[in-house]
DSSP file (Angstrom, degrees, kcal/mol; ACC not computed):
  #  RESIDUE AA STRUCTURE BP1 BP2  ACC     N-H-->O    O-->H-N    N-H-->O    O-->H-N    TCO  KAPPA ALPHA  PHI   PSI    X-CA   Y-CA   Z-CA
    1    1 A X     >        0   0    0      0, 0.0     4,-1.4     0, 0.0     5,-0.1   0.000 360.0 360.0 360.0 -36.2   10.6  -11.2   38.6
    2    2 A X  H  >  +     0   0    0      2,-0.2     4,-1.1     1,-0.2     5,-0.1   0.593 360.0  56.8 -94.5 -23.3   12.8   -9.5   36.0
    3    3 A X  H  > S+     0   0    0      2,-0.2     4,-3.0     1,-0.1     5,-0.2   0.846 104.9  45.1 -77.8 -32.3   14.0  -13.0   34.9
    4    4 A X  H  > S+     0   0    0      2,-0.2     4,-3.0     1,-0.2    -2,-0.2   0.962 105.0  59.4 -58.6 -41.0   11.3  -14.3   34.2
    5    5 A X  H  X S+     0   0    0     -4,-1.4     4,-2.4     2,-0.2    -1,-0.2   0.861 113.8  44.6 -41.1 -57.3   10.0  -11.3   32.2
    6    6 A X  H  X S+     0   0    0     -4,-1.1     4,-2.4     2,-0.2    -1,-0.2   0.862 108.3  53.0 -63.2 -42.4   13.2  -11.8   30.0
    7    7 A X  H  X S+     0   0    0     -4,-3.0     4,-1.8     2,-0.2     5,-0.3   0.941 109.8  47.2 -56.5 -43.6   12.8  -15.2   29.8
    8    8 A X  H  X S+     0   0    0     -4,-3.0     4,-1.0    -5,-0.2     3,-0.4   0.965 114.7  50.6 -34.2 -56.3    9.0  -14.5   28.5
    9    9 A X  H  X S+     0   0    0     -4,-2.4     4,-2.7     1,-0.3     5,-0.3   0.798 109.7  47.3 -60.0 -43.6   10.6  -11.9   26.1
   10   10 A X  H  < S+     0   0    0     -4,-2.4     4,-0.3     1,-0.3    -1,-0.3   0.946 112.3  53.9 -79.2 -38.8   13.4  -14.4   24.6
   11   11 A X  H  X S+     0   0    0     -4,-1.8     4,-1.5    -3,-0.4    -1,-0.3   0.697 109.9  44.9 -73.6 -14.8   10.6  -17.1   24.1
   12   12 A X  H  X S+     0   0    0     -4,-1.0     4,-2.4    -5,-0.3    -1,-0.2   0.953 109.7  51.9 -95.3 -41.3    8.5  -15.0   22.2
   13   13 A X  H  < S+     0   0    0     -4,-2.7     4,-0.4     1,-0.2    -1,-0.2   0.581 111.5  52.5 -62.1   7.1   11.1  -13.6   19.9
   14   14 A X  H >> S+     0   0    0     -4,-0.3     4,-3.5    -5,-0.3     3,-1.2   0.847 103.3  52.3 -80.4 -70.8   12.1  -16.9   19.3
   15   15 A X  H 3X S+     0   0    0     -4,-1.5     4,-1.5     1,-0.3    -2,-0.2   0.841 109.2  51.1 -38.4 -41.5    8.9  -17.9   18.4
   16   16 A X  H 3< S+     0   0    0     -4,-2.4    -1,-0.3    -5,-0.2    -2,-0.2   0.677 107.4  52.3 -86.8 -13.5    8.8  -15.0   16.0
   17   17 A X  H X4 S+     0   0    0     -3,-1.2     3,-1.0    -4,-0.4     4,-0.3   0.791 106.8  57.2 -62.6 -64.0   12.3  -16.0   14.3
   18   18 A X  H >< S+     0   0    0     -4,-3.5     3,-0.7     1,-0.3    -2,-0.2   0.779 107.0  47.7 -53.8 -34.9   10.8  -19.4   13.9
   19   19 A X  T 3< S+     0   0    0     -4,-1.5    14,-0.3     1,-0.3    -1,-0.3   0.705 117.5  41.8 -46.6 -42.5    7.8  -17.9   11.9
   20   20 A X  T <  S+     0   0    0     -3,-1.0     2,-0.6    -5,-0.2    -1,-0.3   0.076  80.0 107.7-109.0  10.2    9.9  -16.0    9.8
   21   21 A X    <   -     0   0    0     -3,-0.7    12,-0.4    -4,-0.3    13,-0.1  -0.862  58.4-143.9-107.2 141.2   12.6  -17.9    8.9
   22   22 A X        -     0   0    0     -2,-0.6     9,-0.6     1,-0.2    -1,-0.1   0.349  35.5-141.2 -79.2   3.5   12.5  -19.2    5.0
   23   23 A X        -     0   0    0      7,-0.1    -1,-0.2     2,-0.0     2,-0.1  -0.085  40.8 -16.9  64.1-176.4   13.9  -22.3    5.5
   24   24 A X        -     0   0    0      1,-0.1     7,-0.8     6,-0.1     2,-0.5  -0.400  66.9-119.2 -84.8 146.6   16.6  -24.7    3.4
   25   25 A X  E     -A   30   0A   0      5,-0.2     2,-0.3    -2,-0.1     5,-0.1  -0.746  40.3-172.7 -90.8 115.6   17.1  -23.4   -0.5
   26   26 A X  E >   -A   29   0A   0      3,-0.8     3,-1.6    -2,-0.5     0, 0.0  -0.845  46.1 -97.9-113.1 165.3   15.9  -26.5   -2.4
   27   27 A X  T 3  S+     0   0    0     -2,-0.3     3,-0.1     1,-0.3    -1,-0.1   0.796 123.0  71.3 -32.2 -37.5   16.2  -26.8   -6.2
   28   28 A X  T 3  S-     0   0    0      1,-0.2     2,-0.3     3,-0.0    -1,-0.3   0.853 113.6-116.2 -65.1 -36.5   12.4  -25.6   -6.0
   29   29 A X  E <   -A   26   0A   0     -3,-1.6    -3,-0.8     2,-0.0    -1,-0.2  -0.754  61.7 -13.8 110.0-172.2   13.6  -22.4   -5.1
   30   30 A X  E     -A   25   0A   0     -2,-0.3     2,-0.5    -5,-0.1    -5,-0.2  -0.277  63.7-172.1 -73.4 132.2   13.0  -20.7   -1.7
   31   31 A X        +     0   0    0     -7,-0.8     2,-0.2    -9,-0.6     4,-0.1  -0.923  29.9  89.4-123.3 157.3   10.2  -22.1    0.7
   32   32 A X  S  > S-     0   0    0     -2,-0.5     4,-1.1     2,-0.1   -10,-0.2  -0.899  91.3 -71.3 143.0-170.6    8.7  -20.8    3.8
   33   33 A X  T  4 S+     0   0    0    -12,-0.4    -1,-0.1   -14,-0.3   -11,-0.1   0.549 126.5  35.6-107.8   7.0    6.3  -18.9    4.8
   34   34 A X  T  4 S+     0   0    0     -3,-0.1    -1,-0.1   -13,-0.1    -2,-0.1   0.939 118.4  45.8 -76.3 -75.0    8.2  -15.4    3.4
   35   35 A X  T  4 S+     0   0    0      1,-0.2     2,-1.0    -4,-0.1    -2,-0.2   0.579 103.9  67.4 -84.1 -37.2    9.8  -16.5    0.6
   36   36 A X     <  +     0   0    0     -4,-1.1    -1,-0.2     1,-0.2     3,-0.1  -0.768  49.3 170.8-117.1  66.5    6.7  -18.5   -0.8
   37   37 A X  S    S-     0   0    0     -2,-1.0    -1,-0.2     1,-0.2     2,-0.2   0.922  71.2 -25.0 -67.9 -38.4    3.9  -15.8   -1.8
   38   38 A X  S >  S-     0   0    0      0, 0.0     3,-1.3     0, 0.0    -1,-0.2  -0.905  76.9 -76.7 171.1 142.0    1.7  -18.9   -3.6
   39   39 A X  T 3  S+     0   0    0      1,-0.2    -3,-0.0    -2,-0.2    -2,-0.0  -0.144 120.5  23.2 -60.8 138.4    1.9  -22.2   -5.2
   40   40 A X  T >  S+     0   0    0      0, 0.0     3,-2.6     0, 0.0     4,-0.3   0.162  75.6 142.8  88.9  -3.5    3.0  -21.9   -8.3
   41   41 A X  G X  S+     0   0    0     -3,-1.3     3,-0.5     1,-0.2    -2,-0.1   0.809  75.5  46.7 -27.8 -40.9    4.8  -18.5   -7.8
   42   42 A X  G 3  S+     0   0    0      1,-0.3    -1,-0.2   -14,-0.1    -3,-0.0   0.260  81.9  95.0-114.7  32.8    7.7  -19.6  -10.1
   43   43 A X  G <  S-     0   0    0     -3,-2.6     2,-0.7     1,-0.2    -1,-0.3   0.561  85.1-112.8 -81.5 -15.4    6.0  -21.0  -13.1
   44   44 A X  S <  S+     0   0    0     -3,-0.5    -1,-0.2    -4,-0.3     5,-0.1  -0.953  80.4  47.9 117.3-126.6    5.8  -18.0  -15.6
   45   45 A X        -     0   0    0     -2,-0.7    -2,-0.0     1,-0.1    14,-0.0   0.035  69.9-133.4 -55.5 176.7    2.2  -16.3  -16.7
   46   46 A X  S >  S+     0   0    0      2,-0.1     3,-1.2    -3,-0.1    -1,-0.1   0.655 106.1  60.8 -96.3 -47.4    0.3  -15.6  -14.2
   47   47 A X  G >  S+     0   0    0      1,-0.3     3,-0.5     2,-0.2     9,-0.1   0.387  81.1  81.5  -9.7 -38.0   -2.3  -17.1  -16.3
   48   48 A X  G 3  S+     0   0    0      1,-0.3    -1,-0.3     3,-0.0    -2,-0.1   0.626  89.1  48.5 -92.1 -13.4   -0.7  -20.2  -16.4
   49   49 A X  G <  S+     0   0    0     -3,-1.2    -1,-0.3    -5,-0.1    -2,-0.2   0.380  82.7 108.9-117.4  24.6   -2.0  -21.5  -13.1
   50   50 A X  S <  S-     0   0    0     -3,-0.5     2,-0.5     6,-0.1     3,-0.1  -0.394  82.5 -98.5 -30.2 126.4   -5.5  -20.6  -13.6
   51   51 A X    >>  -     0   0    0     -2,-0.2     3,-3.2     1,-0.1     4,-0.5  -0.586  24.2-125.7 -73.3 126.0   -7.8  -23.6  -14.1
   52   52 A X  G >4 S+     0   0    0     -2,-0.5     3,-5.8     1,-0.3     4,-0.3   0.821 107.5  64.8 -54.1 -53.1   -8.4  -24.1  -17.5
   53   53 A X  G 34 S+     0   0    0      1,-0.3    -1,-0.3     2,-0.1    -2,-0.0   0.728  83.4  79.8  13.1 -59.8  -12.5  -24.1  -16.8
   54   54 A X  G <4 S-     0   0    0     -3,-3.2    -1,-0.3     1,-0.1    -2,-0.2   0.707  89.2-148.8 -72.6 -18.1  -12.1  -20.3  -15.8
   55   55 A X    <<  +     0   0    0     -3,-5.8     2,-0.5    -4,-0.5    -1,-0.1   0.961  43.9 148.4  59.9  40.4  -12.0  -19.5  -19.8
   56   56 A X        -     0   0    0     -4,-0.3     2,-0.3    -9,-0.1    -1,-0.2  -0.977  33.6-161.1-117.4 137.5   -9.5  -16.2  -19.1
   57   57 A X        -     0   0    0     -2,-0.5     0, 0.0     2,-0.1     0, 0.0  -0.734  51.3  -6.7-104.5 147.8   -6.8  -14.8  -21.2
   58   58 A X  S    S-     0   0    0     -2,-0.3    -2,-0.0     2,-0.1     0, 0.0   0.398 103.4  -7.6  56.5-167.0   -4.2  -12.7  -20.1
   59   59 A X        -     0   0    0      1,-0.1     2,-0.6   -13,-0.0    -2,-0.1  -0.129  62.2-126.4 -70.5 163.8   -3.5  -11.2  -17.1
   60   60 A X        +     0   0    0     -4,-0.1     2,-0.2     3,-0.0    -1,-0.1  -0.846  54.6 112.0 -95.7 132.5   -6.0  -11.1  -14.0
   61   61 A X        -     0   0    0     -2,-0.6     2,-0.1     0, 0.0     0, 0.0  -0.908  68.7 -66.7-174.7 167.7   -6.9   -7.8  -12.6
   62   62 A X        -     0   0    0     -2,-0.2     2,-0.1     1,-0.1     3,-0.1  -0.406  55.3-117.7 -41.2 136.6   -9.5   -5.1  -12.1
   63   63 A X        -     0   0    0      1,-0.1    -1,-0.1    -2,-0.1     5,-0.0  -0.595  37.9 -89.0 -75.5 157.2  -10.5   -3.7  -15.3
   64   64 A X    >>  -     0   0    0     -2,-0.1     4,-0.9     1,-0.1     3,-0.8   0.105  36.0-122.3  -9.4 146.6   -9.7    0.5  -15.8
   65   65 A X  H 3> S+     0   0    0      1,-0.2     4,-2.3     2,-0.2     5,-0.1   0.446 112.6  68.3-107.8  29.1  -12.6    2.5  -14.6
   66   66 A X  H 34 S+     0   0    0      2,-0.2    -1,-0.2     1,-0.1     5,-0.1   0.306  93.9  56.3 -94.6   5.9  -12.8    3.8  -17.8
   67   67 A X  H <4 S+     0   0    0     -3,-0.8    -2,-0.2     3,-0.0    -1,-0.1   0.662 116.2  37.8 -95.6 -25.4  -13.9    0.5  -18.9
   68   68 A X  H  < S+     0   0    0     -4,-0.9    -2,-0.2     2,-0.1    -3,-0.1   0.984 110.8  52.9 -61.8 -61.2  -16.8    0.7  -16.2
   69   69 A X  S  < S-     0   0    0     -4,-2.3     2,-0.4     1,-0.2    -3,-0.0   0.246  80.5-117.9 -92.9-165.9  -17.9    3.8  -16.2
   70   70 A X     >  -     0   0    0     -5,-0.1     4,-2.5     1,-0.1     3,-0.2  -0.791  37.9 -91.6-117.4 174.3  -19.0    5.9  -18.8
   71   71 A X  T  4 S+     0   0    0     -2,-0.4     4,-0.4     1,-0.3    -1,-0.1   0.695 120.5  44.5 -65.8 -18.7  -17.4    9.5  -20.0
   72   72 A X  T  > S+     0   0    0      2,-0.2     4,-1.4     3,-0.1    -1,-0.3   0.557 106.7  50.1-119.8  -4.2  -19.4   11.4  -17.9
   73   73 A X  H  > S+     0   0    0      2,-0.2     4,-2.6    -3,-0.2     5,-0.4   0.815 104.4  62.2 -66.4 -53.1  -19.3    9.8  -14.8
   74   74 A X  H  < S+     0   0    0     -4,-2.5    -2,-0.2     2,-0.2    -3,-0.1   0.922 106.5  55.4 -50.8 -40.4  -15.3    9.8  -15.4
   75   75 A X  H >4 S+     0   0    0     -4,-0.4     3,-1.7     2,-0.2     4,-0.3   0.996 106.2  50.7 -49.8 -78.0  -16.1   14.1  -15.3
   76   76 A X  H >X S+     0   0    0     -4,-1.4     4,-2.8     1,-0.4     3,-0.8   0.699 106.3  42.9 -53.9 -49.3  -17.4   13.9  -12.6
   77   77 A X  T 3< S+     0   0    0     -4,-2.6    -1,-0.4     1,-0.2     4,-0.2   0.389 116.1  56.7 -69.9   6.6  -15.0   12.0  -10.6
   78   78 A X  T <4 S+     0   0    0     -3,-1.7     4,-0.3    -5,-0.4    -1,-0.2   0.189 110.7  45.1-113.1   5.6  -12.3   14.4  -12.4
   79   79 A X  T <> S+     0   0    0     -3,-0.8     4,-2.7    -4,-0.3    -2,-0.2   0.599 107.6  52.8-118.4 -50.6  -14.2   17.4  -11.0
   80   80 A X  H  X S+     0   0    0     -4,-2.8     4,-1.1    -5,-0.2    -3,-0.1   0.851 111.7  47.4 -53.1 -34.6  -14.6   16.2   -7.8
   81   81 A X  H >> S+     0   0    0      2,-0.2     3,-2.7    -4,-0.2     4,-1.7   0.981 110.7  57.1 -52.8 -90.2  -10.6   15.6   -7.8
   82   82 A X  H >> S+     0   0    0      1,-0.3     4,-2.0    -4,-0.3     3,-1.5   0.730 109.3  40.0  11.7 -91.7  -10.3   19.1   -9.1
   83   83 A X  H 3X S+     0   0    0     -4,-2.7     4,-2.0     1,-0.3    -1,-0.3   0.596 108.1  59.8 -62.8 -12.0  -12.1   20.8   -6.3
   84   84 A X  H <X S+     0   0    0     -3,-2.7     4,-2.5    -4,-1.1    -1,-0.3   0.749 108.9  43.1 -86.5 -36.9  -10.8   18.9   -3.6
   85   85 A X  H << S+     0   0    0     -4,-1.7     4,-0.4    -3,-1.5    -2,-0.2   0.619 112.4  58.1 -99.5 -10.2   -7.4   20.0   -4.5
   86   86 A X  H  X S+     0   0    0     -4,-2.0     4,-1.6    -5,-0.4     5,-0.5   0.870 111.8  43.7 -68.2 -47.5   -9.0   23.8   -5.1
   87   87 A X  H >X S+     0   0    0     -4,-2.0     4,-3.0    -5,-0.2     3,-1.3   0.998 107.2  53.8 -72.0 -53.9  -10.1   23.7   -1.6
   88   88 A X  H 3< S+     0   0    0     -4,-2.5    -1,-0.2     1,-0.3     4,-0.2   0.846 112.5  47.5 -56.7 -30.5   -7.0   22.2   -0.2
   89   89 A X  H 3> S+     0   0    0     -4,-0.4     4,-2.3     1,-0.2    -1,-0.3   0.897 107.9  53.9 -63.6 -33.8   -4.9   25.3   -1.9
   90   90 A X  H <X S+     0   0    0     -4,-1.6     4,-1.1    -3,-1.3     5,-0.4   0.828 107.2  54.5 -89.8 -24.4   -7.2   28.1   -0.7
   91   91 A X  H >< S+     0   0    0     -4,-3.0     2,-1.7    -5,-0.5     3,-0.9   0.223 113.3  37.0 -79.9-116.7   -6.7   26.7    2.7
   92   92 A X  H 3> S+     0   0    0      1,-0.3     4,-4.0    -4,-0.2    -2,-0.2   0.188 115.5  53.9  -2.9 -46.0   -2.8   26.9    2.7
   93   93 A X  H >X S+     0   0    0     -4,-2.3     4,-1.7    -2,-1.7     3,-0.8   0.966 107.9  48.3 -75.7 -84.0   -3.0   29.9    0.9
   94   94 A X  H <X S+     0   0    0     -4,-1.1     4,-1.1    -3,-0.9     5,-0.5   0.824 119.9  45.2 -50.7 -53.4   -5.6   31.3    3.9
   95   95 A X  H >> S+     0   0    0     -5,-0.4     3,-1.1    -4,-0.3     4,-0.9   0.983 105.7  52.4 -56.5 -48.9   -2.7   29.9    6.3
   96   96 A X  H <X S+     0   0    0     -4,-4.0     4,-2.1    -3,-0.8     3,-0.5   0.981 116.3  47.7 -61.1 -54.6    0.4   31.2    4.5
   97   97 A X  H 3X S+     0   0    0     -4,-1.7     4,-0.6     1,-0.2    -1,-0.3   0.534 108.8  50.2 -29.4 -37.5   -1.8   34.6    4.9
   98   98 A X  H <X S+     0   0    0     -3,-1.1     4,-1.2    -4,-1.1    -1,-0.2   0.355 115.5  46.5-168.0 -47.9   -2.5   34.1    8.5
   99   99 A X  H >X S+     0   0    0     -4,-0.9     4,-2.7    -3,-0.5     3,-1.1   0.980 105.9  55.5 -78.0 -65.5    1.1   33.5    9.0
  100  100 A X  H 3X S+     0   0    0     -4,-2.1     4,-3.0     1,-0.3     5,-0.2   0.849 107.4  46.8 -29.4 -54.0    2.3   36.1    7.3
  101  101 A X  H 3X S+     0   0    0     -4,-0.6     4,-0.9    -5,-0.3    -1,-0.3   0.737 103.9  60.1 -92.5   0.6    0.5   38.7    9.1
  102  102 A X  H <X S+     0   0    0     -4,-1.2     4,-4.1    -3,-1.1     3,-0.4   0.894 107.6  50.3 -63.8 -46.0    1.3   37.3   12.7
  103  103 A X  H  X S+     0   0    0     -4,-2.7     4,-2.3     1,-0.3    -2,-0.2   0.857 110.3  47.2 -84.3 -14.1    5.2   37.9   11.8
  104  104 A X  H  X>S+     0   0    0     -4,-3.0     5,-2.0    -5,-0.3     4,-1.2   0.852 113.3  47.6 -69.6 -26.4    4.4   41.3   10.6
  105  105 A X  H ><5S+     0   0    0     -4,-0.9     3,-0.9    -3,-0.4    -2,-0.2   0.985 120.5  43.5 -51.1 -73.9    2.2   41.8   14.1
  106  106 A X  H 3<5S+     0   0    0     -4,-4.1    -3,-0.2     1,-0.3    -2,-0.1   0.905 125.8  28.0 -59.6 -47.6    5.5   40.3   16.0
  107  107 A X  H 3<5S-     0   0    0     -4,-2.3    -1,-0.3    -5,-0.3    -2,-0.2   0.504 107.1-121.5-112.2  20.5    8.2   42.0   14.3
  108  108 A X  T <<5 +     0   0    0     -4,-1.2     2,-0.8    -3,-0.9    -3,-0.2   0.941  48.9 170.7  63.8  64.9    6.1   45.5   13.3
  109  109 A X      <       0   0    0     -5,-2.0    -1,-0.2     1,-0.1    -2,-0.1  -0.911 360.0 360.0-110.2 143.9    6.6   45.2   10.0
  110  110 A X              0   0    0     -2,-0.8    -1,-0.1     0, 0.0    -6,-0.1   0.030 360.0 360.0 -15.0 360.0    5.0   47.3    7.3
């Protein structure tokens, strides 16, 4: 019973080596399924393997969300931030307190 179990165990980490292994170093540069994020990886811009169609300049990404939102939505979420990290002090602060006055309790201090 206990060989077989080991035998399961070696086939599957095997299996899982095979997955993971990058393969032969060609002139192309590394391939496999590691080494190889996506075709074109090692072409330059990022841009540059876009289809021309897509009409985009520069890099692709989310824009800022101070390019979404407006100035006072951007308060808001900067207030909300704000208090979140108010509450989370006045709790610690309510702990360190709390602590404090158990180890005067325990060791009768003044």
């Amino acid at each position: 019973m206990d060989e077989k179990i080991l035998k399961d165990i070696a086939s599957t980490l095997e299996a899982i080596r095979v997955k993971l292994d990058i393969g032969a170093i060609s002139a192309a540069g590394l391939r496999g399924p590691v080494a190889d994020p996506s075709p074109g990886w090692a072409r330059g811009a990022v841009t540059e393997s876009l289809p021309q169609w897509a009409g985009i300049r520069g890099p692709v990404a989310d824009p800022a969300p101070w390019y979404l939102l407006d100035k006072a939505k951007l308060a808001q979420l900067k207030i909300r931030q704000i208090d979140a990290a108010i509450t989370e002090l006045e709790k610690q602060i309510d702990f360190l307190k709390l602590e404090r006055n158990l180890l005067k309790e325990e060791y009768k201090i003044k």
